[in-house]
C-alpha positions in Angstrom: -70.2 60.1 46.3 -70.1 59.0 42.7 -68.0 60.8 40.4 -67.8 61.1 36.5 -64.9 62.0 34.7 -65.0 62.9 31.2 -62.8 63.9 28.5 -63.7 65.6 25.5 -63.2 64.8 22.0 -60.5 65.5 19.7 -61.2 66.6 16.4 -59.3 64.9 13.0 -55.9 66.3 13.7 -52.1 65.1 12.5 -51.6 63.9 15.9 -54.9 62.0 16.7 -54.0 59.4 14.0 -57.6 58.6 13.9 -57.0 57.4 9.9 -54.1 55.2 10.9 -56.0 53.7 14.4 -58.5 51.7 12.2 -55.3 49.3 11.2 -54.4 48.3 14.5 -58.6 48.3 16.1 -57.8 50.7 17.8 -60.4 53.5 18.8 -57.9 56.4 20.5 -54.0 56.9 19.9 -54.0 57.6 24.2 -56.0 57.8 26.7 -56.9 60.6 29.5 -53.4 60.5 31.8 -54.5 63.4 33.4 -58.1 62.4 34.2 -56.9 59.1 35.7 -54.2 60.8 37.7 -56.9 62.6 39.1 -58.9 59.9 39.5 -56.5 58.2 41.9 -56.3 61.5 43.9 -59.9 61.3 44.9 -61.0 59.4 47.6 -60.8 55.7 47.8 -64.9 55.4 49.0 -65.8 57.4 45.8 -67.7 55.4 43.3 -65.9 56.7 39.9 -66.5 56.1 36.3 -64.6 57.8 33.6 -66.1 58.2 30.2 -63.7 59.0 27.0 -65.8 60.4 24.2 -62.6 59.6 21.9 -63.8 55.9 22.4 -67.7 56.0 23.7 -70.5 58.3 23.2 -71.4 60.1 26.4 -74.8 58.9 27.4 -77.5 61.1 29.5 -77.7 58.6 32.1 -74.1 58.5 31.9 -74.2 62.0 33.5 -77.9 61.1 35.6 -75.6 58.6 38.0 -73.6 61.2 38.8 -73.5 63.4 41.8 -70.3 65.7 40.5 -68.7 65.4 37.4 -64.9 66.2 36.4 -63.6 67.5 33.3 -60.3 67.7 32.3 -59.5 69.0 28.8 -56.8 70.8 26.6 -57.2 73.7 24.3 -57.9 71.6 21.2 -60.5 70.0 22.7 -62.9 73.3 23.4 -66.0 72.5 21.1 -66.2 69.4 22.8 -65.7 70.7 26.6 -68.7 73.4 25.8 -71.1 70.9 24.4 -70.4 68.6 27.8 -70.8 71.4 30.3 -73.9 72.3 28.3 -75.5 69.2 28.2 -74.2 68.9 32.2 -76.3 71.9 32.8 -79.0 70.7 31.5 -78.9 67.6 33.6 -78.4 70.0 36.3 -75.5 68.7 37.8 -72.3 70.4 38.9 -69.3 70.8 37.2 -65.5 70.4 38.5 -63.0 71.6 35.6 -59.2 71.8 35.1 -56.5 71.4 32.6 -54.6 73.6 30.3 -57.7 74.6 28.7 -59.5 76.0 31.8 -56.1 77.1 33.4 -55.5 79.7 30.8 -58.9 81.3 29.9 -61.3 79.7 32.7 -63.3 83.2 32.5 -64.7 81.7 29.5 -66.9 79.3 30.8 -69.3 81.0 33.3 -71.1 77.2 33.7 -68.6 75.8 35.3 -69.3 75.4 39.3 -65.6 74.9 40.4 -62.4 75.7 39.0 -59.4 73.3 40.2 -56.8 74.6 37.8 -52.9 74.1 37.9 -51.3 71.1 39.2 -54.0 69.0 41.0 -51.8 67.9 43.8 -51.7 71.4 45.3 -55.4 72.8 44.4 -57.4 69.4 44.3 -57.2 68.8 47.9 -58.3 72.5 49.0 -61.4 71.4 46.7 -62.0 68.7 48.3 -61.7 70.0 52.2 -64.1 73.1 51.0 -66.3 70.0 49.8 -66.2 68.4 53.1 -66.7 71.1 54.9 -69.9 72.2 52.6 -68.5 75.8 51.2 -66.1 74.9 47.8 -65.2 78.1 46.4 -65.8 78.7 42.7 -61.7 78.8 42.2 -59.0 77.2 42.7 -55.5 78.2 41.4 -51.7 78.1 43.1 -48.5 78.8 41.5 -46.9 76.3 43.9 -45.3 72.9 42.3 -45.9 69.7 43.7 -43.6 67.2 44.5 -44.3 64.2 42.0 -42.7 61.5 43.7 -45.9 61.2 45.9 -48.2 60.8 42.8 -50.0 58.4 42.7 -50.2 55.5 40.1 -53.4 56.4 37.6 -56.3 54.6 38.4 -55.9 52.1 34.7 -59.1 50.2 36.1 -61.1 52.7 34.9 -60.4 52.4 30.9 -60.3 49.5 28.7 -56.8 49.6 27.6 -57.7 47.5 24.3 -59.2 51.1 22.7 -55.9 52.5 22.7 -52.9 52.1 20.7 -49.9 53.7 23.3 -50.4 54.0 27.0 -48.7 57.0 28.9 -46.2 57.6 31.6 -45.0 60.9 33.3 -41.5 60.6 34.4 -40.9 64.9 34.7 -42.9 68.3 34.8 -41.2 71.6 33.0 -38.4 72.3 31.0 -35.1 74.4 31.7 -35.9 76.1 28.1 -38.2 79.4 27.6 -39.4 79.4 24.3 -41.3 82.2 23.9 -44.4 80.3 21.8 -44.3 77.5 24.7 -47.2 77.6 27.5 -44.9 74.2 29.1 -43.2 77.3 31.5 -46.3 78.5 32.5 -48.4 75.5 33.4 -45.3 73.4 34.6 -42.8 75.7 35.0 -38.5 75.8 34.0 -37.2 73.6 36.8 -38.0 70.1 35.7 -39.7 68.0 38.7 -39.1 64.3 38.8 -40.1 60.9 39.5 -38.2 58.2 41.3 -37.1 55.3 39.4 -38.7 53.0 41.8 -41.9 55.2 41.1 -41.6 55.2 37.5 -40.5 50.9 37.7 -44.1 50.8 40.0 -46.1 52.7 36.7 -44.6 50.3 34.3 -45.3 47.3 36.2 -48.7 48.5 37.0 -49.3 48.6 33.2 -47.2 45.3 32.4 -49.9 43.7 35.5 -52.6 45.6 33.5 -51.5 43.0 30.3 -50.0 46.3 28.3 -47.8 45.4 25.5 -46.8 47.7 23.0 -45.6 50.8 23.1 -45.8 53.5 26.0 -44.9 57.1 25.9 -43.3 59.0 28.4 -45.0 62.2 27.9 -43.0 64.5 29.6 -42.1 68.6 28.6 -38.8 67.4 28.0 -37.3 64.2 29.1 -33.7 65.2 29.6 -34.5 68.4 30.8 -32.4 67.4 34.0 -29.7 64.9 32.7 -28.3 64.0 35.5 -31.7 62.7 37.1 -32.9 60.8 33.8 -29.3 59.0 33.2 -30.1 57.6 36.6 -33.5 56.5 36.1 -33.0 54.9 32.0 -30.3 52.0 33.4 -32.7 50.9 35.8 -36.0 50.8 33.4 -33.4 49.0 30.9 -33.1 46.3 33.5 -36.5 46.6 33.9 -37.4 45.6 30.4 -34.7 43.1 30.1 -36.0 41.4 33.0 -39.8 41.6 31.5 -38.8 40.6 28.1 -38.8 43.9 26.9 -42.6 44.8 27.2 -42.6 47.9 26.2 -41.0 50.2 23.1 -41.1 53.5 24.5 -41.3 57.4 23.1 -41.1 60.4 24.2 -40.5 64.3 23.3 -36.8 65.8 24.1 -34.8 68.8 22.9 -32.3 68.7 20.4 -29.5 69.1 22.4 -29.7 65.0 23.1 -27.7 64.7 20.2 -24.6 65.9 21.6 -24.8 63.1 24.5 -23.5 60.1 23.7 -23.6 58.5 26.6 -27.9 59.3 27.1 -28.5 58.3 23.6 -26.8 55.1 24.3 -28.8 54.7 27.8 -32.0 55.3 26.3 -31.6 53.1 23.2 -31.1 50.5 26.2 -34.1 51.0 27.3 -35.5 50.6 24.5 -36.8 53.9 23.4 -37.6 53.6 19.0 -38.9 56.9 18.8 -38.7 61.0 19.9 -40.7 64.6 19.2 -38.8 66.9 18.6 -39.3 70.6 18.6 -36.6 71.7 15.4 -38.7 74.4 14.3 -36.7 76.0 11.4 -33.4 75.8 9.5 -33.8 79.9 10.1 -31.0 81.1 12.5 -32.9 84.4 13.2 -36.1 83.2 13.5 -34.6 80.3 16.3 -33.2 83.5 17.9 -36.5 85.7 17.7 -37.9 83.1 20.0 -35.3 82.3 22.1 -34.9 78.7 21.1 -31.1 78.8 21.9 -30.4 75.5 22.4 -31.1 74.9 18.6 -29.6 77.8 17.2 -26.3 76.0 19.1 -26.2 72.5 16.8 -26.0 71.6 13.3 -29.6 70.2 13.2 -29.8 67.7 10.2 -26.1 66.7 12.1 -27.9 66.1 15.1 -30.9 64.6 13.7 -28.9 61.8 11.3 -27.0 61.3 14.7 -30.4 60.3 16.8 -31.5 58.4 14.1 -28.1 56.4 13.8 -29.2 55.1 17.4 -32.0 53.5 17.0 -34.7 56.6 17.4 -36.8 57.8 14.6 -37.3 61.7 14.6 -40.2 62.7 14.9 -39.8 66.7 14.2 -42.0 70.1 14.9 -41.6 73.1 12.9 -43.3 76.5 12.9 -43.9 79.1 9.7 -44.9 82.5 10.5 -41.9 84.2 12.9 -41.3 87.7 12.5 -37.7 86.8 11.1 -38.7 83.9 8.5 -37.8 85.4 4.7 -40.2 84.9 1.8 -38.2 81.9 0.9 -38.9 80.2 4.4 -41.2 77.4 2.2 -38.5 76.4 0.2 -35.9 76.1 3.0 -38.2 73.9 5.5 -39.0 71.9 2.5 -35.3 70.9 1.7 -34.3 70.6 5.4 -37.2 68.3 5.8 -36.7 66.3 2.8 -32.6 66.3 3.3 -32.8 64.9 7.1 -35.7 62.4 6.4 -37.9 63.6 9.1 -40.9 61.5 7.7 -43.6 62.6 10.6 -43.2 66.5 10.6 -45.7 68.7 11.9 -45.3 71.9 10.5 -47.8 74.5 11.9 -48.8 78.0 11.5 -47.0 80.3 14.5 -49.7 80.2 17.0 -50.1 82.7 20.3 -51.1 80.6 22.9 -53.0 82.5 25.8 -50.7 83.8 28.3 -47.8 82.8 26.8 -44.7 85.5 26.8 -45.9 85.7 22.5 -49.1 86.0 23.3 -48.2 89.6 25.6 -46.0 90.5 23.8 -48.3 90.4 20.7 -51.5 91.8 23.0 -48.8 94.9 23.2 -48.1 95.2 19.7 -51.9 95.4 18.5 -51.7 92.3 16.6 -53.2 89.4 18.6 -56.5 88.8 16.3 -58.4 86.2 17.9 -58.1 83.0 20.7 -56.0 80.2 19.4 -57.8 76.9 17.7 -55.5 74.4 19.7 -55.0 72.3 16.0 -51.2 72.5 15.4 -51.8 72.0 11.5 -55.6 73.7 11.1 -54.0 76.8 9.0 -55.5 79.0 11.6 -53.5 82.4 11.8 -54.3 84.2 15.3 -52.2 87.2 15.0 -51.2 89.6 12.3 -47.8 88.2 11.0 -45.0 90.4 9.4 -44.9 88.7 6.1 -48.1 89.3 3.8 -50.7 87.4 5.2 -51.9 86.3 1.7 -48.4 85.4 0.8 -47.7 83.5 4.2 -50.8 81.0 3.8 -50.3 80.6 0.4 -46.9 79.3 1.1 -48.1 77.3 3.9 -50.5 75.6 1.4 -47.9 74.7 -0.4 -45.5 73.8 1.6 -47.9 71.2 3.3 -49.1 70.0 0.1 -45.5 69.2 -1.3 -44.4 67.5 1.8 -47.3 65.4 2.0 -47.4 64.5 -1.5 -46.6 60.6 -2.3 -43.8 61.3 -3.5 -42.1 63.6 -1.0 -43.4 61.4 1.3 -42.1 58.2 0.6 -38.6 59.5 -0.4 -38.6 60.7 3.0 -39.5 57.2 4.6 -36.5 56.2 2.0 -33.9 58.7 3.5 -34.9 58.0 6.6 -34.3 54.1 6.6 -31.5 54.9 4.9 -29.4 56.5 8.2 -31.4 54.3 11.0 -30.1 51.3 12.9 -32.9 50.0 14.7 -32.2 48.8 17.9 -35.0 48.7 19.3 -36.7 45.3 20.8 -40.2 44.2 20.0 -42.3 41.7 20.0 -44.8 41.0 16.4 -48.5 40.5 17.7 -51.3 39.6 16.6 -52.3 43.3 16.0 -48.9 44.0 13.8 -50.0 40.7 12.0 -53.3 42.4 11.1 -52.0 46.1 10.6 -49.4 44.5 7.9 -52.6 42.8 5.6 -54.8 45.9 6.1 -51.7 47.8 5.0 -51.2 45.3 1.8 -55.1 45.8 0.7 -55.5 48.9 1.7 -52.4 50.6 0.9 -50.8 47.8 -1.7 -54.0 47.2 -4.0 -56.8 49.8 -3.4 -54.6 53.0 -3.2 -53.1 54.8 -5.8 -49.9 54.8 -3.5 -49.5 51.1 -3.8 -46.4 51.4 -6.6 -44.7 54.0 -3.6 -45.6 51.4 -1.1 -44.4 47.8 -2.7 -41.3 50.0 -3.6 -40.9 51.0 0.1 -41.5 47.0 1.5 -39.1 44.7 -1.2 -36.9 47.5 -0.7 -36.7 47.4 3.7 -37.0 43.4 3.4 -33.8 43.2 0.9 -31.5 45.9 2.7 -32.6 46.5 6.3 -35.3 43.8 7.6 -35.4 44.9 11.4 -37.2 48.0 9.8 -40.0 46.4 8.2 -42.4 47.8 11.2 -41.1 50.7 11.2 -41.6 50.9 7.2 -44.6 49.3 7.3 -45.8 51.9 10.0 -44.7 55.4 8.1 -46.3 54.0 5.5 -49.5 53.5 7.3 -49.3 57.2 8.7 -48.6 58.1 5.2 -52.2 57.7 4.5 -53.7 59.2 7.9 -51.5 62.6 6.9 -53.2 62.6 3.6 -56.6 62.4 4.8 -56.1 65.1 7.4 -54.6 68.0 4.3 -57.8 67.0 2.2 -59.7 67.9 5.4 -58.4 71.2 6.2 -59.5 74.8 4.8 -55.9 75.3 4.3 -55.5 72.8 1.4 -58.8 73.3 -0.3 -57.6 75.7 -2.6 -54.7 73.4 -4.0 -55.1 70.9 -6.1 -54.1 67.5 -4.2 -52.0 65.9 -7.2 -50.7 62.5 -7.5 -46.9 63.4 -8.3 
């Protein structure tokens, strides 16, 4: 049997870095964990291939060699999904899909052959029995959660790791929270499943064997969402990387209640963690209540941000506009929050309804869900019919992204940030940070109109804190990627993009 997986494209959004990637040659920011998890679940006599359209064009004989193909795909990723099954089709070949785009609105795409949705450890092997035996039904779903200590290691063979900037690890599935925006609960569910740390050593030395070195992130719903399991794994992966020469500087996404444990902060700064997302968002009390996002609404949030920072990990922070609760001044507040705690990468979005989500029925109810969501966190896409004018709440998203990402507000927030962090993180300077650094210095220090920001930002790190220079150096970079990404969108069109 030969098999072709495929993943769709992204379009140019804040977090496919596609603007910064052409520093570091790089073609793709990650590549498809899923898919290759998959891969490794199929059987060991299938011929596979696996085709990224992130870094390859998809090729008609690409799809002729094939007896089945699999797609995996997220929401975002839709326009590229429907062109593949179309051109699938055509070929006349048959179509396997699953992934959080297909496990919430599958009834969407009638071309599909066979559904495998949810968690492919439970639903892929009914497949592939009905396959066997000759009769596999159009779906597949179970509400069941596998055990993910007998996951297999993702089949790396398949991609060239040199088109990507960070590979990907999965240490946990779910998260003990219930936001009510969040579709983690319904895919993964609110008890967090985890790895071994001898399974989770195996997938870092499978990457180390692969010749991986850089930076890898654990891409979990929330990384500490069981403490006690996670402080047991992070001292062993520290020994890990101390043994390997530190490999690897990791990231990954977390809730903010990591502030308030010393001793996991400490543990993961061991291991060598430099960087983690960070759903904040808004300084709003009542709109943190409104969607039940408790566990913020119990810290002092710029407190608990300085405090991560102070140990080596850079924020990296999410935040919403468009909650029933936000007042008219909700612009101004994020803005000075954002500014005051030096979160330099923040991803502000429009409130989105995702399908099936607990806002998505209970907008459905109210008569205001408008339209599917776009799956772009910063598009200015408005699926719903929000309390505040809808006139007045774009406008003031405009603005809000527009000031943020202006030079200016930028760079004082790479300032303010450098300012509270103590890197301790462990790295090694390549050949590729070589590179990035005199791309950055022509690109950013001679042709851009940023270059007085930038030159500022460099004497500046190399006089007072030197161990931040790639750090610096990187923000800056990003900087320029964020830029390119407002002067794309509909949402900024409208306002004029000044040099401040």
């Amino acid at each position: 049997m030969k098999i072709l997986l495929l993943y769709p494209e992204y379009p140019d959004t804040f977090w496919s870095f596609k603007h910064a990637l052409k520093f570091v040659s790089k073609k793709a920011a990650f590549p498809p964990l899923g898919l290759l998890t998959v891969a490794a679940l199929l059987p060991d006599t299938w011929e596979k291939r696996l085709v990224d359209l992130n870094v390859e064009e998809l090729k008609d004989e690409h799809i002729a060699w094939a007896d089945i193909i699999f797609l995996g795909a997220m929401l975002v990723q839709s326009k590229s999904a429907a062109e593949i099954i179309h051109r699938c089709k055509q070929i006349g070949r048959k179509i396997v899909a699953g992934g959080p785009l297909f496990t919430t609105q599958h009834e969407k795409y009638q071309d599909v052959d066979h559904f495998v949705l949810n968690e492919a450890e439970i639903t892929l092997p009914q497949f592939l029995d009905d396959l066997a035996a000759g009769h596999p039904r159009p779906l597949y779903t179970s509400g069941l959660k596998p055990d993910i200590t007998r996951t297999p290691i993702p089949l790396w063979p398949l991609i060239n790791m040199k088109n990507y900037a960070t590979m990907l690890v999965q240490y946990s599935r779910g998260c003990p929270y219930n936001c009510e925006f969040c579709d983690i609960v319904i895919m993964n569910g609110r008890i967090p499943r985890t790895k071994t740390p001898e399974q989770v050593v195996r997938e870092f030395q499978a990457l180390c064997d692969a010749g991986w070195r850089k930076s890898v992130f654990i891409v979990d719903d929330n990384f500490i969402g069981n403490k006690k399991k996670v402080k047991q794994v992070l001292p062993v992966l520290a020994d890990w990387q101390k043994a390997h020469k530190y490999p690897f500087t990791l990231l990954t996404e977390a809730s903010i209640d990591l502030a308030g444990d010393e001793e996991l902060m400490q543990l993961m700064s061991k291991a060598n963690f430099f960087k983690v997302f960070v759903g904040v968002e808004s300084p709003n009390t009542e709109s943190l209540q409104e969607c039940d996002k408790h566990q913020n609404t119990s810290n002092d949030l710029a407190e608990a941000v300085d405090i991560i920072h102070r140990h080596g990990m850079q924020v990296m922070g999410g935040f919403i506009v468009g909650f029933d609760s936000d007042p008219e001044n909700i612009f101004e507040m994020q803005i000075s929050f954002i500014q005051q705690v030096g979160i330099v990468t923040a991803m502000v979005g429009l409130l989105t309804a995702l399908p099936q989500t607990r806002l998505w029925h209970r907008l459905k109810a109210e008569g205001r869900l408008l339209s599917d969501a776009s799956g772009e966190n910063t598009d200015g896409f408005l699926n719903f019919q929000p309390v505040m004018d809808r006139d007045k709440l774009l406008d003031g998203y405009r603005k809000l992204l527009t000031n943020l990402y202006s030079r200016k507000q930028y760079y004082q927030r790479i300032n303010t940030f450098l300012r509270n962090y103590r890197p301790t993180v462990k790295a090694r300077i390549t050949r590729e940070d070589i590179v990035a650094l005199l791309r950055s210095i022509w690109q950013l220090g001679i042709k851009s109109k940023a270059r007085f920001h930038y030159w500022k930002l460099l004497a500046k790190t190399l006089l007072l804190k030197r161990k931040a220079v790639p750090m610096a150096i990187e923000l800056a970079i990003f900087g320029q990627h964020f830029e390119q990404i407002l002067q794309r969108l509909d949402i900024t069109r409208s306002i004029d993009y000044k040099e401040s």
